[in-house]
C-alpha positions as CSV (number, residue, x, y, z in Angstrom):
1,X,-16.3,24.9,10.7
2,X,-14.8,25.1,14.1
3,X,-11.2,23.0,14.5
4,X,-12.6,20.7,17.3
5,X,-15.6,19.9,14.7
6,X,-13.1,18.2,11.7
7,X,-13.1,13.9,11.4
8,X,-9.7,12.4,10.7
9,X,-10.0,9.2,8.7
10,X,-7.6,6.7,8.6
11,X,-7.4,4.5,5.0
12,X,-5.2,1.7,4.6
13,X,-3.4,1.6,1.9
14,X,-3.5,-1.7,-0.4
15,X,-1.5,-3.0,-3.5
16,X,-2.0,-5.5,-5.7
17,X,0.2,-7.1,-8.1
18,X,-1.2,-8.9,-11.0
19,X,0.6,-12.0,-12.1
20,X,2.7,-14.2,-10.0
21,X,5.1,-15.0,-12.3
22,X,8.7,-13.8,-12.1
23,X,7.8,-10.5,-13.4
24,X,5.0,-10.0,-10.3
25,X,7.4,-11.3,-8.0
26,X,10.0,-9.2,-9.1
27,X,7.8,-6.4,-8.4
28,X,6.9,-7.5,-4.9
29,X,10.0,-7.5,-4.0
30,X,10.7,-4.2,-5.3
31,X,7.9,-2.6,-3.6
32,X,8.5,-4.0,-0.6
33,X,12.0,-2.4,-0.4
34,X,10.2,1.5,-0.3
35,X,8.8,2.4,3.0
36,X,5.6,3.2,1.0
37,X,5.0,-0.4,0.3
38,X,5.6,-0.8,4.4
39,X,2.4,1.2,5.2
40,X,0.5,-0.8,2.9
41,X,-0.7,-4.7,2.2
42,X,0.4,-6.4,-0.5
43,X,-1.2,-9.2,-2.9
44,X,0.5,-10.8,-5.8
């Protein structure tokens, strides 16, 4: 296969927090401090 020929796909990246109680929160909060967690959407 050729260079020119190759397909770049592009995923977004989603997390999801189960339970938003102080533990989920907690966690939200956590993850939104990484730069990971910046690149991504988050749900609690």
């Amino acid at each position: 296969m050729k260079a020119g020929n190759r397909k770049e796909v592009i995923m977004s990246r989603r997390i999801v927090i189960l339970g938003g109680g102080t533990g989920g929160t907690l966690t939200a909060g956590r993850l939104l401090r990484h730069s990971v967690a910046r690149d991504a959407s988050t749900t609690v």
